[in-house]
N, C-alpha and C positions, 0 to 999 in steps of 0.2 A: 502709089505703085504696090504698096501694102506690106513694103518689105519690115520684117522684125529688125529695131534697132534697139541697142543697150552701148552705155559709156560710161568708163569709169578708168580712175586716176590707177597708174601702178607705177612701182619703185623698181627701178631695176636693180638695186641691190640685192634681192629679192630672189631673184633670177641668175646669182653667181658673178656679178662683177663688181670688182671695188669701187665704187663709183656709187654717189649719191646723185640719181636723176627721175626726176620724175615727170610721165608723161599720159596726155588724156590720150587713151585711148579705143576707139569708137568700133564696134561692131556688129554686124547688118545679117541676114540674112534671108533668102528670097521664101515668099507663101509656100508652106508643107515643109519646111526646113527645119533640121534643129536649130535652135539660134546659140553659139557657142558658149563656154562659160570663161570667165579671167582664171588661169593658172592659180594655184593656191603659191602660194611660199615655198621657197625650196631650203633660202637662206634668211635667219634673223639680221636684222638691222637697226641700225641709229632711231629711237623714239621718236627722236627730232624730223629725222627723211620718212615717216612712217606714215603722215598727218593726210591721209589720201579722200579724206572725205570733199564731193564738191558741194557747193552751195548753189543753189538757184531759189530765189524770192527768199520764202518763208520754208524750204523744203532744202533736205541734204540727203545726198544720194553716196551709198557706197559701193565698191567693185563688187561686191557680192563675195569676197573671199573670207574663209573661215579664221586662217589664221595669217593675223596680221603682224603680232604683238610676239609670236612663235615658228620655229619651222623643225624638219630635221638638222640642218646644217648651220657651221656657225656665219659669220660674214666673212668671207673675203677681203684681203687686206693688202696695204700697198705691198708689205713685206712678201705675201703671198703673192703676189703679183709680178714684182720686177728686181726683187735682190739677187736674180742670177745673170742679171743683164751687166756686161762689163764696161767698167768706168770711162768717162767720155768726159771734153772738156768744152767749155763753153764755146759753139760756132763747129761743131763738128759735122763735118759732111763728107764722112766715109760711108755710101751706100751700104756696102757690103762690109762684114767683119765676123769672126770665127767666134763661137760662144767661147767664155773662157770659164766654166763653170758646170758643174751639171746642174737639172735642173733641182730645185730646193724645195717644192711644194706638190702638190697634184694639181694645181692651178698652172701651175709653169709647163708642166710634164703637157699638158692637153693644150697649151699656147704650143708649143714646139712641134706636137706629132711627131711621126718618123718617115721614114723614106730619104733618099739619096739629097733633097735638100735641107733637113734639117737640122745640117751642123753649119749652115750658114744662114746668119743676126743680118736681116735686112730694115733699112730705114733707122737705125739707133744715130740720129740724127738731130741734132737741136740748133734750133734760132741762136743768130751770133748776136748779141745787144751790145750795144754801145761801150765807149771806156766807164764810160759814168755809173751805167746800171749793172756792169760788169762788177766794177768794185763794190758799190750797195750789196751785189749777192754774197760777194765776198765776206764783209762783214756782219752778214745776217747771222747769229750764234745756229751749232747744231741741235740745240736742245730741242724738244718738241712743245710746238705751239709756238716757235717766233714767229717774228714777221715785222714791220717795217719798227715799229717801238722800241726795236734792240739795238738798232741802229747808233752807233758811238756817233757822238759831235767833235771829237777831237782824237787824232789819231795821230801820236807823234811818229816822225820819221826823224834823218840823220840831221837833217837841217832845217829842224823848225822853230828855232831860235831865229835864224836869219829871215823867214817866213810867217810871221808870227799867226796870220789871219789864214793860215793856209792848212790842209788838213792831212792830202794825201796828195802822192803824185799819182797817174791815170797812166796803165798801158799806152797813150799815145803819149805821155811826156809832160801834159800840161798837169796842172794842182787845181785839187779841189778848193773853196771858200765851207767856212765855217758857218755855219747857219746861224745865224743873231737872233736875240730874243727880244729886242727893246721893252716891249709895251707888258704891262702889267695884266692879267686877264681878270675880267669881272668875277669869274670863278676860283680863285685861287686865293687863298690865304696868306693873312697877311707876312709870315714869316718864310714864306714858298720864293724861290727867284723867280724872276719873269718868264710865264709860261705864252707871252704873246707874242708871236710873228708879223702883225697888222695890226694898224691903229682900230680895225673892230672889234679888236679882241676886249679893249675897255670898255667894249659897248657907250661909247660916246663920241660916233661918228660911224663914218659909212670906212667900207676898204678906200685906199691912196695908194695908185697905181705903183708909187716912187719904193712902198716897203716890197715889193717882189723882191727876190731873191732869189740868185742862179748859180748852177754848178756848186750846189751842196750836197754831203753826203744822204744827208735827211732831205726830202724832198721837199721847198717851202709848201707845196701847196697841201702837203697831206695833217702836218700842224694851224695851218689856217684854218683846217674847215670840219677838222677830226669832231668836235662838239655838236657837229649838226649831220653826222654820216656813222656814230658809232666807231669813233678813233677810229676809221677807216682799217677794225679787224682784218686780218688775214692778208691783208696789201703787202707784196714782196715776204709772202708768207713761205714756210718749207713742209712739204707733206711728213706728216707724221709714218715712221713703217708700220705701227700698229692702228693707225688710222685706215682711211678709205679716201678715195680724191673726190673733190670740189664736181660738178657738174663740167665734164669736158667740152670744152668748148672750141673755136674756129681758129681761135690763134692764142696762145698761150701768151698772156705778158704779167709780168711780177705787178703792174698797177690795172690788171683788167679786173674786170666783173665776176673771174672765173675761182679769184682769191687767192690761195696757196698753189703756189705751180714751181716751186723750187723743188730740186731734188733732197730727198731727207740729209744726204749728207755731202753734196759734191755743188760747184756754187755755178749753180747753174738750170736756168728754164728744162721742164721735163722734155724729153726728144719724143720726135713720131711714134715709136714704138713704142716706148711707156703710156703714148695717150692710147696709142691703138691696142694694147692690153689692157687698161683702164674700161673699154665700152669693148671687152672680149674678142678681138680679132685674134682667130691663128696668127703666130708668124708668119706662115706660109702667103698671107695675102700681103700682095701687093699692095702699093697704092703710086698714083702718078702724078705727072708733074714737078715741081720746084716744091721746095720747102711749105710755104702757107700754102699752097695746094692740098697737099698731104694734111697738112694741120686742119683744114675747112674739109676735106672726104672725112677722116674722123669724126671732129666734133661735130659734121651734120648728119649721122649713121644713127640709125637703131642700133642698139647693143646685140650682136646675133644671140646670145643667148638669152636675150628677154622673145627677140621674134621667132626662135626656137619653141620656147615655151607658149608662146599663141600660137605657134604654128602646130603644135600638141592635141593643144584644143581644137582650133579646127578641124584637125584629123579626126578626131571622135567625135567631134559631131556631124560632120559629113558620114562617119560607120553608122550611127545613129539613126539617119536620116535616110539611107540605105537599106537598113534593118526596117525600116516603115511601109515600105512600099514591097 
């Protein structure tokens, strides 16, 4: 058909959101056309989220942008993001609710806009979890960079004397079990207590269904299999306010894919609204449906201000191409 096509990888942190994500992005355009360029950088970022080169065979190909490693501005942070959003408890679902704050950044200021609805916080709304995983967040320390390894094995209450194997009682009333270490782990030295949960942990035999273990505060299976997943980092992890969030994703859970999804200091999963500031929605925009509804519109959206920023580009190159003829 003859159409001009170019692809290459961009970060949208890059483009003014706290948010680490990266996406290939592909663009075309028809015979006699300019064929667009990728946005340069607005905001520096994580080294780490920066890595945009793709690979095909023996050949690596980049977005064509000048500066990768630099920009005018600095990154965007959770702090800048959502420290004016007021406090919520876990299972909140009051659609609507009054800011209780002004705004505290130029990132917030331009989330909020003006006009007759924007002294009213819509969607600040978070997934209820369980008694179990309810407490887990509870005990995850405020410090930055916890996450499931801070987790206490022993949590005395008034009656844990009469109790002895028991850890915590649970908003619905029942008590946790203390997670057991039996087995000795092949990695652990010799004056180390038992770091194994499963008889494979001595590496002299396969897993035996019978060592599972349930209703603990530590979760057995994230000590089972931590040596072959990278201590399963950032599991029931708590966003850093000088950090930037995890790749937003379709449902936020403290053991998903998505990592740190705790609030920096309130014990409890991020709400709609923090994801949907995360990947740049005004407040002003809605979203519909139930709770994971709203969770899945988010985390399967372009960031508007990365498509802002292609959408730039196209504009000048359609003037461009204009100016030709």
């Amino acid at each position: 058909m003859g159409y001009q096509v170019t692809f290459g990888v961009l970060q949208a942190g890059h483009y003014g959101v706290p948010q680490t994500r990266r996406r290939l992005i592909i663009l075309a355009a028809a015979p006699g056309f300019v064929l667009p360029n990728y946005p340069e950088p607005a905001h520096v970022f994580s080294k780490r989220g920066c890595q945009l080169a793709v690979q095909v065979a023996e050949h690596k190909y980049n977005n064509g942008c000048n500066w990768i490693m630099s920009a005018p501005y600095r990154t965007i942070t959770v702090r800048d993001a959502m420290s004016d959003l007021p406090n919520i408890k876990n299972g909140c679902n009051r659609k609507e609710m009054p800011y209780d704050s002004e705004p505290m950044s130029c990132f917030q200021r331009q989330m909020r806009g003006s006009g007759d609805t924007s002294e009213i916080l819509r969607d600040h709304i978070c997934k209820e979890m369980a008694p179990l995983v309810e407490a887990r967040m509870s005990y995850i320390p405020l410090a930055p960079g916890s996450d499931w390894r801070d987790l206490p094995n022993m949590v005395k209450f008034y009656c844990w004397r009469d109790l002895p194997n028991m850890v915590c009682r649970l908003s619905d009333g029942t008590y946790t079990n203390k997670l057991r270490y039996p087995y000795r782990s092949k990695k652990q030295a010799k004056n180390e207590p038992n770091r194994g949960v499963c008889q494979c942990a001595t590496g002299k035999g396969g897993c035996d269904s019978s060592d599972r273990q349930f209703n603990t505060i530590i979760p057995w299976c994230l000590p089972h299999t931590a040596d072959r997943h990278n201590h399963w980092s950032g599991l029931y992890g708590r966003l850093e306010w000088n950090g930037f969030f995890s790749t937003t994703v379709t449902n936020p859970e403290p053991m998903g894919k998505q990592g740190r999804v705790l609030h920096p200091d309130q014990h409890r999963v991020v709400s709609v609204r923090e994801c949907a500031r995360s990947q740049g929605f005004p407040d002003r925009y809605q979203f519909s449906g139930n709770i994971l509804d709203k969770h899945r519109q988010v985390g399967n959206a372009v960031p508007p201000p990365l498509g802002a920023a292609l959408g730039r580009e196209i504009k000048k190159a359609l003037i461009a191409s204009f100016n030709k003829f």
